[in-house]
VOPAGU-2260 file (C-alpha; in pm, 1 decimal, decimal comma):
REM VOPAGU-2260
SITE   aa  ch    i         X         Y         Z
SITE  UNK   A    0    4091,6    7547,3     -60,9
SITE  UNK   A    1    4200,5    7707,6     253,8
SITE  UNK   A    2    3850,5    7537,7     448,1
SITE  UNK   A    3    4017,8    7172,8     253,1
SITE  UNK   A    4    4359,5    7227,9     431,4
SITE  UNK   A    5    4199,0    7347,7     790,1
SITE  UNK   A    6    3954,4    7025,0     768,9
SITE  UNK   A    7    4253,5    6804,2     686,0
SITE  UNK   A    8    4498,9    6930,0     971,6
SITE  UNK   A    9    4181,1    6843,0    1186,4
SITE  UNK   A   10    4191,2    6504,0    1075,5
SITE  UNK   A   11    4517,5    6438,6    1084,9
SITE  UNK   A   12    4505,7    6550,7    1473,8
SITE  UNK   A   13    4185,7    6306,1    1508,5
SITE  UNK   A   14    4409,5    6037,4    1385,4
SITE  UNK   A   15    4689,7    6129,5    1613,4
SITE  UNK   A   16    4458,8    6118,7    1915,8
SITE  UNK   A   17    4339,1    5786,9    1827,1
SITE  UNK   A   18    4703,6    5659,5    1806,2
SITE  UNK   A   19    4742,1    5825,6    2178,6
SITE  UNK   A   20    4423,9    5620,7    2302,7
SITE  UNK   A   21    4569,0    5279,3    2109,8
SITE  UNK   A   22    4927,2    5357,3    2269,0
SITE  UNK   A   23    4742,2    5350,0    2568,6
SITE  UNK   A   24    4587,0    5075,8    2529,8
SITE  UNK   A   25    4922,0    4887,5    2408,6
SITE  UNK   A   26    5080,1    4971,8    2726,8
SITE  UNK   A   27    4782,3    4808,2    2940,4
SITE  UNK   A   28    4764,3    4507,4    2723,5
SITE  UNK   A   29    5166,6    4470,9    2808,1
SITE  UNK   A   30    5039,9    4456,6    3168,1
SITE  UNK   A   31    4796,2    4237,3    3122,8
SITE  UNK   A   32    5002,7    4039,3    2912,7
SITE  UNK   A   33    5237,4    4014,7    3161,0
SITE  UNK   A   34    4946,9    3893,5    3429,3
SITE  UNK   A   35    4804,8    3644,3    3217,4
SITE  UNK   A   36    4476,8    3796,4    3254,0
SITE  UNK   A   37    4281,9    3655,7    2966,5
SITE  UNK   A   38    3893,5    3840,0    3057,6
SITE  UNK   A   39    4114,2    4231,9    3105,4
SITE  UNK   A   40    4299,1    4141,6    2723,6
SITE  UNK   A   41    3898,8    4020,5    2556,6
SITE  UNK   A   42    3808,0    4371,0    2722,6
SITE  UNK   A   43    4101,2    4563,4    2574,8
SITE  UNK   A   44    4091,8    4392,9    2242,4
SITE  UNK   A   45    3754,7    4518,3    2190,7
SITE  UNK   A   46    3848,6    4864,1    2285,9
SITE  UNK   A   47    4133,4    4835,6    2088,6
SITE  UNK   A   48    3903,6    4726,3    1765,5
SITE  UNK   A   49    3643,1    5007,5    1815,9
SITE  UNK   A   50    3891,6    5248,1    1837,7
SITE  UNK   A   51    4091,4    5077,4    1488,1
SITE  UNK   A   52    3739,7    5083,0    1322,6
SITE  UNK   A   53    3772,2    5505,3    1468,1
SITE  UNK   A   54    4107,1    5547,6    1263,3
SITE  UNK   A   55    4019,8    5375,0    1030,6
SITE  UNK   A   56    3749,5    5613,8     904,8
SITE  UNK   A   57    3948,6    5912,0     964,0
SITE  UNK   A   58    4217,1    5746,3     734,0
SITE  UNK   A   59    3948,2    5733,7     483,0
SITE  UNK   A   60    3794,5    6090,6     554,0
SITE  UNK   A   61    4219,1    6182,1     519,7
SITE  UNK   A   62    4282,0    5988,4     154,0
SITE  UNK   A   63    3909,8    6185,7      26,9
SITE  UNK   A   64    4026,2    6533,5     155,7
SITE  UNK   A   65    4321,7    6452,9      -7,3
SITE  UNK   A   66    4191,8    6400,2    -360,3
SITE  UNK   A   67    3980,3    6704,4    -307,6
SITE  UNK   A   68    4266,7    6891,3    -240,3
SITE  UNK   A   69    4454,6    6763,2    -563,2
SITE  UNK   A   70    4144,5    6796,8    -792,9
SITE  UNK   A   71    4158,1    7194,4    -681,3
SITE  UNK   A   72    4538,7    7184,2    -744,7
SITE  UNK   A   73    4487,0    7025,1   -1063,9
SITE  UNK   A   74    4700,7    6733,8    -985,2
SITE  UNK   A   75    4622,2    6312,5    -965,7
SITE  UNK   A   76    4427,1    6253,7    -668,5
SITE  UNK   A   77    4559,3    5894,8    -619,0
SITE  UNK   A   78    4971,1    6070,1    -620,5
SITE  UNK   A   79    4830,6    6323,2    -368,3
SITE  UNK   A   80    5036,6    6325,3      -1,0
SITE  UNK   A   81    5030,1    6517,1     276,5
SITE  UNK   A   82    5398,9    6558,3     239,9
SITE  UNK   A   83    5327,4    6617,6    -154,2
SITE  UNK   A   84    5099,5    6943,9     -65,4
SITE  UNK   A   85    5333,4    7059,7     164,4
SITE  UNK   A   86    5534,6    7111,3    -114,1
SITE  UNK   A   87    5246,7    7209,6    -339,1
SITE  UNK   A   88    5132,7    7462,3     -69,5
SITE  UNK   A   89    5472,0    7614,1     -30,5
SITE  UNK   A   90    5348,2    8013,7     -77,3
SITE  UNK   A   91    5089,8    7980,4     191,3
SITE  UNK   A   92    5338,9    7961,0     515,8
SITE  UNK   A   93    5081,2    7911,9     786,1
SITE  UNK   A   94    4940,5    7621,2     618,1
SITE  UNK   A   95    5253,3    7469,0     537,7
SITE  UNK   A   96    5334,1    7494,4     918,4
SITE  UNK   A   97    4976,2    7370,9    1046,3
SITE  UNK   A   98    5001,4    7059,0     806,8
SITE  UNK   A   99    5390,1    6962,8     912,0
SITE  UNK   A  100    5307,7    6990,1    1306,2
SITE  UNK   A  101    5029,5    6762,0    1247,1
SITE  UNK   A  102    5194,4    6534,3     969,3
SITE  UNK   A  103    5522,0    6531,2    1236,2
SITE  UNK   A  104    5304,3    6418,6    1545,4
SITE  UNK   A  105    5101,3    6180,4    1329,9
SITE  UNK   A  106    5451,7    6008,5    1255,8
SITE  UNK   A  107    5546,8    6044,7    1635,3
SITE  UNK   A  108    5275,7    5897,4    1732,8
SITE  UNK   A  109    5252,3    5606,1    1474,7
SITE  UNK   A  110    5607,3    5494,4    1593,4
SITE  UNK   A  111    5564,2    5468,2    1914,1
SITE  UNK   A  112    5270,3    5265,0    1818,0
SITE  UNK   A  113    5444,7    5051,9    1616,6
SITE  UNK   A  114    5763,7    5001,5    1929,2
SITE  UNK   A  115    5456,0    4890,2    2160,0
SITE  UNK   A  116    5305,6    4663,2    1927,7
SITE  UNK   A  117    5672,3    4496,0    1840,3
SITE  UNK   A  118    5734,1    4448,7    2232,0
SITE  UNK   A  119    5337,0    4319,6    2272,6
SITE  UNK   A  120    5435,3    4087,4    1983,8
SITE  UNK   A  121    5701,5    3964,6    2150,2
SITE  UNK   A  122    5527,9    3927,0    2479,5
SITE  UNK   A  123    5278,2    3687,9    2319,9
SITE  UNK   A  124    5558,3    3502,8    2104,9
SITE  UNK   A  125    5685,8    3433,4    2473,4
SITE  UNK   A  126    5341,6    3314,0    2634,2
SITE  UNK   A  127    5308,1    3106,9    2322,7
SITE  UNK   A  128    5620,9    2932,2    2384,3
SITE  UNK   A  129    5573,6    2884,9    2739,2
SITE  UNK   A  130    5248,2    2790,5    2666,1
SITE  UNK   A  131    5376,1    2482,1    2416,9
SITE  UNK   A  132    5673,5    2421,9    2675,2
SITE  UNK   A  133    5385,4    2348,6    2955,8
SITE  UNK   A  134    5194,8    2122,9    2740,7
SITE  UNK   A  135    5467,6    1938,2    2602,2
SITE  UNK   A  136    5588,2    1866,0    2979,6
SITE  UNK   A  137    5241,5    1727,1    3105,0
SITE  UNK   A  138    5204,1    1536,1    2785,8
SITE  UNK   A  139    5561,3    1351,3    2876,3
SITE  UNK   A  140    5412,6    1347,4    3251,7
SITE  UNK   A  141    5168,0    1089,8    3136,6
SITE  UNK   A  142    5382,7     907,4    2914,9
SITE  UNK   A  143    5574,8     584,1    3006,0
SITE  UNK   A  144    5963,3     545,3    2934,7
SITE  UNK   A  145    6077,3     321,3    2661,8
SITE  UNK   A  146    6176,9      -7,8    2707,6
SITE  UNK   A  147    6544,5    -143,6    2611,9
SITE  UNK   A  148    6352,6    -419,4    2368,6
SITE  UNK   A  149    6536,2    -488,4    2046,4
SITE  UNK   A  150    6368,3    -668,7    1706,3
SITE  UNK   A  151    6574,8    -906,7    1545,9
SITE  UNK   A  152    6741,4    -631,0    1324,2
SITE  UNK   A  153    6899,2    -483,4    1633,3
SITE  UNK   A  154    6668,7    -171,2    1615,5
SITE  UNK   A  155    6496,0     -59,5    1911,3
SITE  UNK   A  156    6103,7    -127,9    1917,4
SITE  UNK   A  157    6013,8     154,4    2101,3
SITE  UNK   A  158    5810,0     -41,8    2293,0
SITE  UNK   A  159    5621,5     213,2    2556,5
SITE  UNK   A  160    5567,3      59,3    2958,8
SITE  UNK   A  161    5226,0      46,9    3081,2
SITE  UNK   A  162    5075,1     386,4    3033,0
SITE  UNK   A  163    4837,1     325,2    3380,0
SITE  UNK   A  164    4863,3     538,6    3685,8
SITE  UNK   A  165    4941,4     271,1    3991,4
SITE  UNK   A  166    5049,8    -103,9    3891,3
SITE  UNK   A  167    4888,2    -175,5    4265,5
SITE  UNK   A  168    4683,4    -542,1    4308,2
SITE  UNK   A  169    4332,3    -509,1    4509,0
């Protein structure tokens, strides 16, 4: 049991250094994001997947430690926590302390993950626009104004001038 608790503090502090190397790379992409340097955020977003494909596994290694743990405790493996054997490991005080320092920096660490990838979001929500705004401008560049022509019904045509560059005679 005690070799199941020691093996899952060390994967909860794998997962916390994972979210370090991802806040990392959240702060560089805000950079880059703010450059407009579309090769450096290909780059990054493959870092950023390898190292997602890295938590990921350690999430997984976490939820089967987990349902070790509650098979030895007797309990349902898919109800079993980290907070939950906390609680469950209450007698054993070193464990209890190992498993909230690493459950408390996971959390940290997670949040300030989550605050990067809100402002990233809304760095890109802002390129996106600007991004439409630009196109919609040179699309009206190369548009003609409408003509004042009226059908018989009194309702505008929307009759379009001569959508050619230069009107000049050779």
């Amino acid at each position: 049991m005690a070799s199941l608790v020691e093996e899952l503090v060390e994967v909860l502090h794998n997962e916390k250094e994972i979210y370090g190397e991802l806040i990392e790379c959240g702060t560089e992409k805000k950079d880059i994001l703010i450059r407009g340097d579309i090769p450096a955020l290909e780059a990054l977003t493959e870092k950023e997947q390898a190292l997602s494909d890295r938590l990921l596994s350690e999430s997984n290694r976490q939820i089967a430690l987990l349902g070790d743990i509650a098979n030895v405790l007797g309990k349902g493996s898919e109800q079993m926590t980290v907070t939950k054997l906390i609680v469950a490991l209450a007698s054993q005080p070193q464990a209890v302390q190992q498993l909230t320092d690493a459950r408390d920096q996971l959390l940290e660490a997670a949040n300030e993950m989550q605050r990067i990838n809100v402002q990233n979001e809304a760095l890109l929500n802002q390129a996106i626009e600007l991004t439409e705004f630009d196109i919609t401008l040179f699309k009206s560049l190369r548009q003609a104004p409408e003509t004042a022509n009226y059908n018989r019904n009194a309702y505008n045509t929307g009759a379009l001038l001569g959508g050619s560059g230069f009107d000049a005679k050779q």
